[in-house]
PDB file of the backbone (N, CA, C, O) and the ligand in Angstrom, with CONECT records:
HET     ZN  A 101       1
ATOM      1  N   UNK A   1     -17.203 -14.902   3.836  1.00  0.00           N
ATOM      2  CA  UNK A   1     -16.019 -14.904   2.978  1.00  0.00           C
ATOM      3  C   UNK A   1     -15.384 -13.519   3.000  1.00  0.00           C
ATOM      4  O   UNK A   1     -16.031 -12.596   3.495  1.00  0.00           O
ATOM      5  N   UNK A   2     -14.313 -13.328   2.562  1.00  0.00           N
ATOM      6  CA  UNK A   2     -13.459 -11.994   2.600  1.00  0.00           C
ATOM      7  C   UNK A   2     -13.849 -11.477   1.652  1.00  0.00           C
ATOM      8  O   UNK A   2     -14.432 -12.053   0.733  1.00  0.00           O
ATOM      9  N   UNK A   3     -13.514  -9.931   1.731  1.00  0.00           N
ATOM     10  CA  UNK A   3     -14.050  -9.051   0.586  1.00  0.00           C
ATOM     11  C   UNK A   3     -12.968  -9.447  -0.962  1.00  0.00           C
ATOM     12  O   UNK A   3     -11.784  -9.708  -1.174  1.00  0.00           O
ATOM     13  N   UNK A   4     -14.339  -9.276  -1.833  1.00  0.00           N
ATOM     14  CA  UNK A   4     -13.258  -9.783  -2.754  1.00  0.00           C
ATOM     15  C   UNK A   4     -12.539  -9.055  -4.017  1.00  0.00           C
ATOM     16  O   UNK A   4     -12.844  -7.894  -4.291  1.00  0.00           O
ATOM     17  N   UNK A   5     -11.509  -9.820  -4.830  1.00  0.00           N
ATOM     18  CA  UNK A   5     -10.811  -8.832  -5.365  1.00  0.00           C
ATOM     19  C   UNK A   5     -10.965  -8.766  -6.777  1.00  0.00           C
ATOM     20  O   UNK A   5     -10.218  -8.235  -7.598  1.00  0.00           O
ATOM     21  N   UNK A   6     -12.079  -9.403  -6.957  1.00  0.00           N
ATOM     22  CA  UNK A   6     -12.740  -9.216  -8.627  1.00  0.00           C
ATOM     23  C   UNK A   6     -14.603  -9.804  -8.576  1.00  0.00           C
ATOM     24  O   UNK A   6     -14.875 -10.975  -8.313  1.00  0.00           O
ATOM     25  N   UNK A   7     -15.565  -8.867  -8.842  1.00  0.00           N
ATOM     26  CA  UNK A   7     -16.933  -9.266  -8.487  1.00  0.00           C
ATOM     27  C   UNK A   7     -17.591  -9.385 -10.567  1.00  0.00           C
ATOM     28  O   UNK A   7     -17.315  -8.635 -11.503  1.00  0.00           O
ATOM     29  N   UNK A   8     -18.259 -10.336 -10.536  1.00  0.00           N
ATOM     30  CA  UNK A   8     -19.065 -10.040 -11.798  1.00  0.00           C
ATOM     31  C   UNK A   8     -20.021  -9.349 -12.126  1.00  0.00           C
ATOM     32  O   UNK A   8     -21.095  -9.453 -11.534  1.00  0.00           O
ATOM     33  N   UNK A   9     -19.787  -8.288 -13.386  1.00  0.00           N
ATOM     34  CA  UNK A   9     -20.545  -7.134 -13.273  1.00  0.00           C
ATOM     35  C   UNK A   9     -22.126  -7.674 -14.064  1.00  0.00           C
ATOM     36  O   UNK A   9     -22.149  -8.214 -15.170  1.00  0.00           O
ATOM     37  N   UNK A  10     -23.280  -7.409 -13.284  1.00  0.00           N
ATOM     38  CA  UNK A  10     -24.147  -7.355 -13.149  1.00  0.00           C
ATOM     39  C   UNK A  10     -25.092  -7.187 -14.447  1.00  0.00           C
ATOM     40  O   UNK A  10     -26.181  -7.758 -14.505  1.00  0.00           O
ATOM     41  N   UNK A  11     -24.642  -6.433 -15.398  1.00  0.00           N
ATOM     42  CA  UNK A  11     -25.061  -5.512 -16.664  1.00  0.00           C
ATOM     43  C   UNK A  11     -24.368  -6.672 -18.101  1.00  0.00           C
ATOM     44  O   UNK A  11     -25.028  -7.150 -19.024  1.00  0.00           O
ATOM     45  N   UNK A  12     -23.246  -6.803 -17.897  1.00  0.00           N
ATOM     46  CA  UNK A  12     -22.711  -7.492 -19.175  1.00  0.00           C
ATOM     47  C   UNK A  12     -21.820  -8.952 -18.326  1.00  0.00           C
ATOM     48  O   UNK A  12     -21.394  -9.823 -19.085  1.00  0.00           O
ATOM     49  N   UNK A  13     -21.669  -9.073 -17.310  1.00  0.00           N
ATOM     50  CA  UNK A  13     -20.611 -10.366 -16.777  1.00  0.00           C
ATOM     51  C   UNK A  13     -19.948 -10.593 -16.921  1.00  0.00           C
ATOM     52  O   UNK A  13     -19.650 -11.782 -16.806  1.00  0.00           O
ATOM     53  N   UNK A  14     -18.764  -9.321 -17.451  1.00  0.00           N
ATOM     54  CA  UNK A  14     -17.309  -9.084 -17.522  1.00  0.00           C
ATOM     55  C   UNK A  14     -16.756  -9.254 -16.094  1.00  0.00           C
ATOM     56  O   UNK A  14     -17.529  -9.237 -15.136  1.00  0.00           O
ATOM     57  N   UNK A  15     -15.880  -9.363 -15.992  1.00  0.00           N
ATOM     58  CA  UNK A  15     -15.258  -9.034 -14.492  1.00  0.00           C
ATOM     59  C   UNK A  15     -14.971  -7.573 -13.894  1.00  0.00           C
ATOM     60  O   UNK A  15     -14.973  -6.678 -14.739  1.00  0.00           O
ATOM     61  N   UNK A  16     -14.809  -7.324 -13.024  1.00  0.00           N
ATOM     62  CA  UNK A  16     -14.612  -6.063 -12.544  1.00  0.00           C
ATOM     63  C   UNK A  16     -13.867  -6.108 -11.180  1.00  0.00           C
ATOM     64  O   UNK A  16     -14.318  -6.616 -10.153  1.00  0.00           O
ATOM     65  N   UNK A  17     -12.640  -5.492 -11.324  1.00  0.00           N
ATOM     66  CA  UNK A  17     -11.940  -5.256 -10.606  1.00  0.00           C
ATOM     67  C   UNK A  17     -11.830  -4.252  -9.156  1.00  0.00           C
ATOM     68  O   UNK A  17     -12.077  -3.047  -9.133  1.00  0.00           O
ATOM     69  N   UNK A  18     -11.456  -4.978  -8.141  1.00  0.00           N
ATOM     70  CA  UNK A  18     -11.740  -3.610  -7.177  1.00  0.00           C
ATOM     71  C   UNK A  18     -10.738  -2.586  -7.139  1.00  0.00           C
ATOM     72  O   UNK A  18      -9.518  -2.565  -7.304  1.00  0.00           O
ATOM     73  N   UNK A  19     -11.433  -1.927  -6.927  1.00  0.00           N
ATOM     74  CA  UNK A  19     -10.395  -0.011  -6.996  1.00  0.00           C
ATOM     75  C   UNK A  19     -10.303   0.328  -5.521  1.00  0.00           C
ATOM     76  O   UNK A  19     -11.415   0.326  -4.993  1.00  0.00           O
ATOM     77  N   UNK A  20      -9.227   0.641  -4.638  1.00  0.00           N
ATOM     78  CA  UNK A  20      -7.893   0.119  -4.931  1.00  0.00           C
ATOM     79  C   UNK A  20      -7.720  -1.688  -4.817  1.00  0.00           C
ATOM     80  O   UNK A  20      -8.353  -2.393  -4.032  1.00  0.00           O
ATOM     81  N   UNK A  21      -6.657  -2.186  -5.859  1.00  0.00           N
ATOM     82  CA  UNK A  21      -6.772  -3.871  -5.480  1.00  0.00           C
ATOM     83  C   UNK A  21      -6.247  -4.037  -4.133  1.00  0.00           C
ATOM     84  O   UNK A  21      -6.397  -5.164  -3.660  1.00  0.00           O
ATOM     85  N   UNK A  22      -5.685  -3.196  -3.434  1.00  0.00           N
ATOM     86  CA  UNK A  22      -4.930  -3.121  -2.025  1.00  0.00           C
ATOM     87  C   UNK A  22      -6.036  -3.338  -0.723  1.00  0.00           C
ATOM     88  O   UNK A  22      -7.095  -2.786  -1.021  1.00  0.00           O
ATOM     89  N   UNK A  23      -6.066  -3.659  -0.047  1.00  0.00           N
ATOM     90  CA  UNK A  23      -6.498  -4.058   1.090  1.00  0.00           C
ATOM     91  C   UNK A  23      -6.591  -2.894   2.201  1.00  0.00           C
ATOM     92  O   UNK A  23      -5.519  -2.908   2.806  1.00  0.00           O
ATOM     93  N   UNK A  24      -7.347  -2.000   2.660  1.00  0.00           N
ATOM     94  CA  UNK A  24      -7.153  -0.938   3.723  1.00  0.00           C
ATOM     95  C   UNK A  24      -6.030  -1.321   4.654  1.00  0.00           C
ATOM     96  O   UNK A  24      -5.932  -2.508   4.965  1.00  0.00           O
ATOM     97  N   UNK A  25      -5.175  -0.442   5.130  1.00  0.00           N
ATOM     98  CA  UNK A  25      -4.374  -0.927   5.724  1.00  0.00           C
ATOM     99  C   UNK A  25      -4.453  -1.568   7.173  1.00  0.00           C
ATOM    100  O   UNK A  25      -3.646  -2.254   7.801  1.00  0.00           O
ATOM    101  N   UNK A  26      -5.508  -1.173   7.424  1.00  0.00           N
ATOM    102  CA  UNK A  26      -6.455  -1.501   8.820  1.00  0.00           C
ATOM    103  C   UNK A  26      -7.488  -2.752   8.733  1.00  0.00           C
ATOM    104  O   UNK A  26      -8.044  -3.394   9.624  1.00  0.00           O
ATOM    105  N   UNK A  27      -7.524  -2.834   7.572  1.00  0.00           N
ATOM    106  CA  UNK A  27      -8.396  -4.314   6.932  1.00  0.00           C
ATOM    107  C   UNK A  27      -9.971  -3.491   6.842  1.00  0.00           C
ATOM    108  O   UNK A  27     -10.139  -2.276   6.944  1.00  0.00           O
ATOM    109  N   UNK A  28     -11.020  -4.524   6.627  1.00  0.00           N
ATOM    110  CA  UNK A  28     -11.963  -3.731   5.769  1.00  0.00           C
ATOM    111  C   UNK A  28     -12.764  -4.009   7.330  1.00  0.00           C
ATOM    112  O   UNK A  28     -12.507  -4.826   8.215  1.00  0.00           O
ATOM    113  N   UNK A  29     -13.587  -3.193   7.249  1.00  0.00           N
ATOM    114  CA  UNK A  29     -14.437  -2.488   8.654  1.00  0.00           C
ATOM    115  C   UNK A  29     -16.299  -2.627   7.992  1.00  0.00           C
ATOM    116  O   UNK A  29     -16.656  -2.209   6.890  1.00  0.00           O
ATOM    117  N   UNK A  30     -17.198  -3.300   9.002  1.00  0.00           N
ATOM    118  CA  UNK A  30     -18.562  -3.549   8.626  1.00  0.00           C
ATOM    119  C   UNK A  30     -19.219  -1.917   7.695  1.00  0.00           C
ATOM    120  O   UNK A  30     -19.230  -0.924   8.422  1.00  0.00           O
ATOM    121  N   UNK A  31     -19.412  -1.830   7.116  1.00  0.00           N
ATOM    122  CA  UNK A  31     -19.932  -0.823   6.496  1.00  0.00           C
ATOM    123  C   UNK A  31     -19.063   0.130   5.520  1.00  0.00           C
ATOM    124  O   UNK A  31     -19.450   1.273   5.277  1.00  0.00           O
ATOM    125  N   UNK A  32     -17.964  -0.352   5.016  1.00  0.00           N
ATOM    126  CA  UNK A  32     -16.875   0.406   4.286  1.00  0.00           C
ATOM    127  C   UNK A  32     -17.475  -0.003   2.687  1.00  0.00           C
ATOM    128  O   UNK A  32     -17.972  -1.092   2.398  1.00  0.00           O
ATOM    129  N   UNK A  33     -17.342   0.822   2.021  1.00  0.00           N
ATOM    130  CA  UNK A  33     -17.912   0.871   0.467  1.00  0.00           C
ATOM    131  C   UNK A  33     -16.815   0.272  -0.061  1.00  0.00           C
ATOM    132  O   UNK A  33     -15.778   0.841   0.281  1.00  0.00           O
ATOM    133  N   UNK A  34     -16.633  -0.834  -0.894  1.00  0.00           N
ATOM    134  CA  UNK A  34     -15.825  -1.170  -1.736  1.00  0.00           C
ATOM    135  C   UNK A  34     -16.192  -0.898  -3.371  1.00  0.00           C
ATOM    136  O   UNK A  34     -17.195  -1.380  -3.898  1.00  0.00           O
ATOM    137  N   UNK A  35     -15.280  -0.106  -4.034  1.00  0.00           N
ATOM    138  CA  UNK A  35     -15.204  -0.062  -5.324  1.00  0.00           C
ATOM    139  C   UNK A  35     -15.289  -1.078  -6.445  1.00  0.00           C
ATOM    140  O   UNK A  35     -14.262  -1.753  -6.372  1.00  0.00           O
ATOM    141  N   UNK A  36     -15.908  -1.418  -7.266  1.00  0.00           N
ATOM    142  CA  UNK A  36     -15.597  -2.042  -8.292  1.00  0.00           C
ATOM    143  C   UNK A  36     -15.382  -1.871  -9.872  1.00  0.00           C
ATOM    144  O   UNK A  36     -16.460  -1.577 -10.388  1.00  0.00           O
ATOM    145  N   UNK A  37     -14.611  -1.937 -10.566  1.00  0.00           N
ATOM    146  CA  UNK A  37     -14.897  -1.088 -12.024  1.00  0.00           C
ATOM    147  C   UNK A  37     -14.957  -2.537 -12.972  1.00  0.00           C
ATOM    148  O   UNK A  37     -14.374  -3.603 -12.773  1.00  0.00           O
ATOM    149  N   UNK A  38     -15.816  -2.175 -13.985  1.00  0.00           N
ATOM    150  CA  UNK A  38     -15.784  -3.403 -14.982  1.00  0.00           C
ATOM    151  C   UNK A  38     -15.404  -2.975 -15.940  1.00  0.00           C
ATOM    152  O   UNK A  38     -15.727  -1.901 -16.447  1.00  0.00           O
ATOM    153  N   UNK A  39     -14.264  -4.172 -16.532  1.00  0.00           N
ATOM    154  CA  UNK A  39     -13.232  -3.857 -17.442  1.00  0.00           C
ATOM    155  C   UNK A  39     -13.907  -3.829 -18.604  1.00  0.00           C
ATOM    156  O   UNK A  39     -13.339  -3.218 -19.509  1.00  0.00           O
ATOM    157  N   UNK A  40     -15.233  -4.440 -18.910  1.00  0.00           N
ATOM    158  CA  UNK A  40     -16.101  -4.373 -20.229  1.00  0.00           C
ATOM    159  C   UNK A  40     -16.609  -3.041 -20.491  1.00  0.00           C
ATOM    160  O   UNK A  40     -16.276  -2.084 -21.190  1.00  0.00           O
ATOM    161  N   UNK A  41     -17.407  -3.287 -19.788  1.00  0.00           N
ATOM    162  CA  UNK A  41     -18.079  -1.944 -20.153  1.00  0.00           C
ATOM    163  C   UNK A  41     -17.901  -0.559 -19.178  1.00  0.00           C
ATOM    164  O   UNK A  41     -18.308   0.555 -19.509  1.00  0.00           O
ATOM    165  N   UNK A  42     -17.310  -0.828 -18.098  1.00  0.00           N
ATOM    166  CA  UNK A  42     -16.519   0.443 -17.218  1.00  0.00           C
ATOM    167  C   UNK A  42     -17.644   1.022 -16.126  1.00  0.00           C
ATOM    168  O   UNK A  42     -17.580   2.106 -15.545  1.00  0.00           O
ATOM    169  N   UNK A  43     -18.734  -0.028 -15.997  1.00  0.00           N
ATOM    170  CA  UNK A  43     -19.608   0.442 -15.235  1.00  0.00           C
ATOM    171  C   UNK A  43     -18.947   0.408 -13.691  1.00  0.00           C
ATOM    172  O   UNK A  43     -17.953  -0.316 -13.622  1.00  0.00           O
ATOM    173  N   UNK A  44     -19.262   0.948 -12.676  1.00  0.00           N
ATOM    174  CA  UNK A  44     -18.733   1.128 -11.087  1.00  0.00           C
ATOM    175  C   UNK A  44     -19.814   0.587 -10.307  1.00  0.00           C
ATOM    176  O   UNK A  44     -20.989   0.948 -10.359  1.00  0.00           O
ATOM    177  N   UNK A  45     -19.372  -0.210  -9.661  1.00  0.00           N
ATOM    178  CA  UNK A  45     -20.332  -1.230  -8.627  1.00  0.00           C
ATOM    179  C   UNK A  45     -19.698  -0.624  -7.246  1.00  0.00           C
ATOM    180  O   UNK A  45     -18.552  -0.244  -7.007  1.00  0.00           O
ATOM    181  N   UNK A  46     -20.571  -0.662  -6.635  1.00  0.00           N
ATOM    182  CA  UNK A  46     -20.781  -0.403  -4.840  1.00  0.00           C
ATOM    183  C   UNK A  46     -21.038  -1.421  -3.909  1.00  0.00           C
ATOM    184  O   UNK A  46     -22.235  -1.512  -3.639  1.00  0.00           O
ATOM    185  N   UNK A  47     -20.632  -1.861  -3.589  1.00  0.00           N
ATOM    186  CA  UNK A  47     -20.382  -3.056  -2.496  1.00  0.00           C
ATOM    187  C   UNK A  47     -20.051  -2.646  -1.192  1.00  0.00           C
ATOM    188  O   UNK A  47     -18.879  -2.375  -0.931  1.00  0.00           O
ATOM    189  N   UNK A  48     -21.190  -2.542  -0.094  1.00  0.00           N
ATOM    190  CA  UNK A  48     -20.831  -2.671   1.323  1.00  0.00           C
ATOM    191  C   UNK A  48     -20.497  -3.932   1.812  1.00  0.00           C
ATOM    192  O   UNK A  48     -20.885  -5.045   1.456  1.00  0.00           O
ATOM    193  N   UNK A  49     -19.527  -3.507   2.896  1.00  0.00           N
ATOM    194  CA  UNK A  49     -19.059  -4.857   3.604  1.00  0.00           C
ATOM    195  C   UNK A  49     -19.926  -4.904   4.294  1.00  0.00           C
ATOM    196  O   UNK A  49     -20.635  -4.000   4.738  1.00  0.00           O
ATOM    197  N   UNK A  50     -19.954  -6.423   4.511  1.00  0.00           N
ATOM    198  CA  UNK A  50     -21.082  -6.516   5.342  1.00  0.00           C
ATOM    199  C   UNK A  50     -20.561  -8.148   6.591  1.00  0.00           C
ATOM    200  O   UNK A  50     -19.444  -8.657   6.502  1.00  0.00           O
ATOM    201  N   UNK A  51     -21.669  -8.678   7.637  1.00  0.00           N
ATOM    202  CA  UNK A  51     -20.708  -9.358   8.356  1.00  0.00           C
ATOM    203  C   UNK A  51     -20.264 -10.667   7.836  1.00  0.00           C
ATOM    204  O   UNK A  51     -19.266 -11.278   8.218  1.00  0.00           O
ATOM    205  N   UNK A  52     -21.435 -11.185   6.566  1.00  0.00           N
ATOM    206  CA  UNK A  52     -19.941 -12.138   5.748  1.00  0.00           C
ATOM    207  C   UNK A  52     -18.983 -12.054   5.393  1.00  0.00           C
ATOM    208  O   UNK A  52     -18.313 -13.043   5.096  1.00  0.00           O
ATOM    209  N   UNK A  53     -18.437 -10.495   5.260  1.00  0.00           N
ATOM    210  CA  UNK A  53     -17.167 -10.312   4.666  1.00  0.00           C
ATOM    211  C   UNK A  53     -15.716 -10.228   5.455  1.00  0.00           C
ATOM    212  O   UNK A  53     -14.552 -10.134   5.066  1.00  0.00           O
ATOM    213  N   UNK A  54     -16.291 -10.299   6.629  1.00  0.00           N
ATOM    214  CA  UNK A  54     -15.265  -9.859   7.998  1.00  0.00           C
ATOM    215  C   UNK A  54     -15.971 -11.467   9.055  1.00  0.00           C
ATOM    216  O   UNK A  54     -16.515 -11.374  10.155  1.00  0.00           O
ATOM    217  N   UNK A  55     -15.737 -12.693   8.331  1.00  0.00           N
ATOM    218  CA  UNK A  55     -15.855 -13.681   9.139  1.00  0.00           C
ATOM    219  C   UNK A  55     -14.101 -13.831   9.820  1.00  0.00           C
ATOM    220  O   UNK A  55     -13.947 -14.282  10.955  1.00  0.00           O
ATOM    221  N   UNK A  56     -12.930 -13.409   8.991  1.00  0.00           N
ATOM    222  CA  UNK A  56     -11.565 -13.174   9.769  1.00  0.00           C
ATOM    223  C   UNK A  56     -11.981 -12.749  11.344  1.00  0.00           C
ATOM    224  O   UNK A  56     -11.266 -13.169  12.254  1.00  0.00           O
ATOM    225  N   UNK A  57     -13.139 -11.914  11.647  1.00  0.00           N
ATOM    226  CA  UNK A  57     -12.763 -11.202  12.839  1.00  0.00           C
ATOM    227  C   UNK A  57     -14.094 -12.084  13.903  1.00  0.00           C
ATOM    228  O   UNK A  57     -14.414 -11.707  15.031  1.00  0.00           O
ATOM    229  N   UNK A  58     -14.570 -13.054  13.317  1.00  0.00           N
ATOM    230  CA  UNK A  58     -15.754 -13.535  14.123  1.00  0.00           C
ATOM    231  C   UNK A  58     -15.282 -13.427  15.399  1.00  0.00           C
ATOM    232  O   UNK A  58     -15.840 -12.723  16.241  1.00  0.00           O
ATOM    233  N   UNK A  59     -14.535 -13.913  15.559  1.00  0.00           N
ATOM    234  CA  UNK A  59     -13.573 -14.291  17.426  1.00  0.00           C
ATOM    235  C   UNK A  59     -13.151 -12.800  17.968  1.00  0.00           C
ATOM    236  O   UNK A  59     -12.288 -12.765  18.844  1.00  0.00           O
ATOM    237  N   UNK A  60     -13.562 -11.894  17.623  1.00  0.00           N
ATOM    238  CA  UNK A  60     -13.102 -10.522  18.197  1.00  0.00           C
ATOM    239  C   UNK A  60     -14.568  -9.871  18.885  1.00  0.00           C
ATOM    240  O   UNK A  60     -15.596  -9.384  18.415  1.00  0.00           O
ATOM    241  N   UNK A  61     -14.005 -10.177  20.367  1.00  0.00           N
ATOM    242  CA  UNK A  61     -15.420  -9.763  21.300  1.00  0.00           C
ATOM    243  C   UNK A  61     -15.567  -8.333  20.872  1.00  0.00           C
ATOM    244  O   UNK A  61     -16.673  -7.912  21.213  1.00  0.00           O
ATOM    245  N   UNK A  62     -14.852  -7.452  20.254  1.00  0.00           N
ATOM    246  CA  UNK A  62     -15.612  -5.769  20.665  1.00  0.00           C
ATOM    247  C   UNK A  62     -16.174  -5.767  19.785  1.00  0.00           C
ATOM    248  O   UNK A  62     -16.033  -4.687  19.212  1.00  0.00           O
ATOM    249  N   UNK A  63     -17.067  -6.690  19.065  1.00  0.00           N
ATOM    250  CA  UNK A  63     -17.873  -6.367  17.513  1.00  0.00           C
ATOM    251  C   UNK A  63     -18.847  -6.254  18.199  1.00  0.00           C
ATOM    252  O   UNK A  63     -19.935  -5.990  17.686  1.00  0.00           O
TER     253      UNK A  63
HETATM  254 ZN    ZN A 101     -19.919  -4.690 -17.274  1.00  0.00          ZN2+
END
């Protein structure tokens, strides 16, 4: 699935938004840290991409 643009935070199960909500302009790359902040309690989640998140590029031989 694509990286996504709100993850549930872990600690209380508020939502948490990703920082930036914008998309790299290059699209997201296997190992790029995605931000998350939770609007409850303001904790910051770390999320690597990983190769479920870049199934868009399965069909791209230079992976
Ligand atoms: Zn939280």
């Amino acid at each position: 699935m694509p990286v996504a643009d709100t993850i549930v935070c872990v600690d209380c199960g508020g939502p948490c938004r990703r920082m930036p909500v914008e998309p790299p302009e290059l699209g997201w790359q296997l190992g790029d840290v995605v931000v998350y902040r939770c609007r409850d309690c303001a904790d910051v989640w770390y999320v690597e991409v990983d190769d479920d998140d870049l199934d868009d590029a399965a069909g791209d031989p230079s992976i």
